[in-house]
C-alpha positions in Angstrom: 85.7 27.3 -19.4 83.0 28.7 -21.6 81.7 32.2 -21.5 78.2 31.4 -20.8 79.8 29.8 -17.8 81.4 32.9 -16.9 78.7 35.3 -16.6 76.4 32.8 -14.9 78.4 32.2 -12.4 79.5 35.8 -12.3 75.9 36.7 -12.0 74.9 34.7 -9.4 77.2 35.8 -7.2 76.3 39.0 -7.1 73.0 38.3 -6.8 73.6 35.8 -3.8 75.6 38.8 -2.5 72.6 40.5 -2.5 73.1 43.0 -5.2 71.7 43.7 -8.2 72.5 45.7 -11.6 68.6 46.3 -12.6 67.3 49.4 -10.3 65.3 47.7 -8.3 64.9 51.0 -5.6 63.4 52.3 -8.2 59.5 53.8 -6.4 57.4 56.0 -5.5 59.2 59.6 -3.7 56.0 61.4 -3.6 52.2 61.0 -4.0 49.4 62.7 -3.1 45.7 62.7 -4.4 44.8 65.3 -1.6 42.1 63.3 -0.1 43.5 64.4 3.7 42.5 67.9 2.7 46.3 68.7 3.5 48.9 69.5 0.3 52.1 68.2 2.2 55.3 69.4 0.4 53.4 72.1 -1.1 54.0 75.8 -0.7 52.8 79.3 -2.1 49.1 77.9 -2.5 48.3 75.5 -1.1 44.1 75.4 -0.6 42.6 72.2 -0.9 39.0 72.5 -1.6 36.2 69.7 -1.7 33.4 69.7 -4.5 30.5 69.1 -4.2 30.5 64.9 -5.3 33.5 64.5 -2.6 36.6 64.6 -5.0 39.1 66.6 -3.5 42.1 68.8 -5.0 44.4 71.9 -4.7 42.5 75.4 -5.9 40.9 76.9 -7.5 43.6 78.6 -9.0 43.4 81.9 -10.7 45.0 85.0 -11.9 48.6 83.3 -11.8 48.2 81.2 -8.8 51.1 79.0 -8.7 51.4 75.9 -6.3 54.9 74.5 -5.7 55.7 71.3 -4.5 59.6 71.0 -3.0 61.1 67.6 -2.9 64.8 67.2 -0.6 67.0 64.4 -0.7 66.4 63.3 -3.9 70.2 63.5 -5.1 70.5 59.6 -5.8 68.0 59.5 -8.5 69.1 59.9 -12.1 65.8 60.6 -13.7 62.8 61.7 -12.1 59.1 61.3 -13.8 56.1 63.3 -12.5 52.4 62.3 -13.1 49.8 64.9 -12.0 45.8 65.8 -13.0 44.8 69.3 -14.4 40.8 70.2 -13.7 40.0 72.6 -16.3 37.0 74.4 -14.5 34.1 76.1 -16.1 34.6 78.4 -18.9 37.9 78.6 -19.5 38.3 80.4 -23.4 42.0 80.0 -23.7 43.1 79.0 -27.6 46.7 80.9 -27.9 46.4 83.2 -25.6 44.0 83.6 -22.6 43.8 81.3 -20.3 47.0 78.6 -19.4 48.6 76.3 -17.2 52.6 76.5 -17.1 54.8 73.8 -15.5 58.3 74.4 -14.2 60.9 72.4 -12.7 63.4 73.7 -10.6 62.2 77.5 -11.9 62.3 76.7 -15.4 59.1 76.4 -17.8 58.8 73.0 -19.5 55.7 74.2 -21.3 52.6 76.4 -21.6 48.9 74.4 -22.1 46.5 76.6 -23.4 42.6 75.7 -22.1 39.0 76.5 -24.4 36.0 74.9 -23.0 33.6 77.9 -24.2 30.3 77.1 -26.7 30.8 73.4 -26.8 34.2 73.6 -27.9 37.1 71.8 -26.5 40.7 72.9 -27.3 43.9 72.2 -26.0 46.1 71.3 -24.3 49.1 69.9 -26.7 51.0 68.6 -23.8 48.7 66.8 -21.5 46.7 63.9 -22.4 42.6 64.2 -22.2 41.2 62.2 -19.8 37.2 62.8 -19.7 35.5 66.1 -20.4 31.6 66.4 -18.8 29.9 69.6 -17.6 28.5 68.3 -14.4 31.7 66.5 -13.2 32.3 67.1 -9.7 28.7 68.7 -9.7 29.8 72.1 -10.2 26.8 72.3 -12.5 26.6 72.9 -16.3 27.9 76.2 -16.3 29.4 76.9 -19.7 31.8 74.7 -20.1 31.8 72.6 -17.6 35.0 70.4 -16.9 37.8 68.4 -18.1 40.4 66.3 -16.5 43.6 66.1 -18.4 46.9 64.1 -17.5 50.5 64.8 -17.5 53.6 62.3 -17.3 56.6 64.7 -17.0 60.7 62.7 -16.7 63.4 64.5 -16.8 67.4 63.4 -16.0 68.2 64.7 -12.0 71.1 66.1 -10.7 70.3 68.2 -7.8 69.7 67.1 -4.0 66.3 69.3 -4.4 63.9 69.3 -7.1 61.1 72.1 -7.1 58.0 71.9 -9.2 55.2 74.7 -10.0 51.8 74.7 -11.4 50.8 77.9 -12.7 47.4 78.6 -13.6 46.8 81.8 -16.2 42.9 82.9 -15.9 42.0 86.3 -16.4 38.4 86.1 -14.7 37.5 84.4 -10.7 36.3 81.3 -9.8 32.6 82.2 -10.5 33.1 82.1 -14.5 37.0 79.8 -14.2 39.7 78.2 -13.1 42.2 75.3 -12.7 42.8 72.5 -10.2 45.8 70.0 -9.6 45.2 66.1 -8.5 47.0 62.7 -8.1 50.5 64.0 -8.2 53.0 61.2 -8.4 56.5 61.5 -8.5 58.7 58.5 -9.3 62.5 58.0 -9.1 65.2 55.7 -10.7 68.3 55.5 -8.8 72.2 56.1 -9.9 73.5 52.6 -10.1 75.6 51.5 -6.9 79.5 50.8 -7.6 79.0 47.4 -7.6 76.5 47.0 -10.0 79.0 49.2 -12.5 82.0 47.0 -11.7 79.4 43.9 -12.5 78.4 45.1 -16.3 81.9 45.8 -16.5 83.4 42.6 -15.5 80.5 40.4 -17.5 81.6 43.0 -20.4 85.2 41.7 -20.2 84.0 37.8 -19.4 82.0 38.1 -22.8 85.2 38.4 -24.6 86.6 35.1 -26.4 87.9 32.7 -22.8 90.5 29.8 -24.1 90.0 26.7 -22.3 
């Protein structure tokens, strides 16, 4: 009996048994892109506003705003990733201090993005990715600096049954000269392995050991 034969076998088995060791319920736990005009799961702010070309998100957020999204029965995921939009908005003129956006999870702050879009000049942030900058996106108009749409792809390793997030937004002027807005939150899960699938890497760990014929 050869090894290869082992593990095959092994293998199919539990597969015709209708397990699996991959994490195949791996998905989708949340998403939202706020086109219903309704920000389900979130609390504390929770305005969804419509500009003017149609596109729709939570804001505008100012003066320390913070939106929080709460997510139950999520115990049975290991790791937990978060993808989400941040609208810079007008004339934000945040460089180290000024205006921000802080993330937390489960009331703890991952990070602080600070925001310039002031003179022609585009700075930050250092966590999230930029994804276009134009000043008449969403046809707010030119007005200084216009707008910016950055991305964020947040995981994290999960051990609670609920996991909180907030999106803080640091301006120290209104919505007529700034602000921020939040879009196309995603959050994805990865499952603890099942006792079975454990007890399969450890038996085709053991069947990969030298088998006399």
């Amino acid at each position: 009996m050869t090894v290869k034969f082992i593990q095959s076998t092994f293998a199919w088995l539990i597969i015709s048994a209708g397990f699996s060791v991959n994490t195949t319920n791996a998905g989708v736990i949340y998403s939202n892109d706020f086109e219903s005009g309704v920000a389900e799961g979130f609390s504390n702010f929770t305005g969804v506003v419509e500009a003017p070309n149609g596109e729709s998100y939570i804001g505008h957020l100012i003066f320390d705003a913070t939106s929080l999204l709460t997510l139950d029965d999520v115990s049975s995921a290991s790791k937990i990733t978060i993808d989400f939009d941040i609208y810079g908005l007008r004339s934000l003129d945040g460089i180290d201090n000024g205006d921000n956006f802080e993330f937390f999870v489960n009331g703890e702050s991952l990070f602080v993005d600070y925001y310039g879009h002031y003179d022609d000049e585009l700075i930050g942030p250092s966590t999230g990715e930029l994804v276009s900058h134009d000043y008449y996106t969403f046809g707010h108009g030119h007005f200084y600096g216009g707008a910016s749409t950055y991305h964020y792809s947040v995981s994290f390793l999960n051990t609670n049954d609920t996991v909180s997030f907030g999106f803080k937004a640091n301006t120290n002027q209104g919505w007529v000269d700034e602000a921020f807005g939040i879009d196309n939150v995603v959050v994805t899960s990865v499952p603890e392995p099942s006792t079975l699938a454990i007890l399969a890497l450890a038996v085709l760990g053991l069947a990969s050991r030298k088998v006399k014929t």
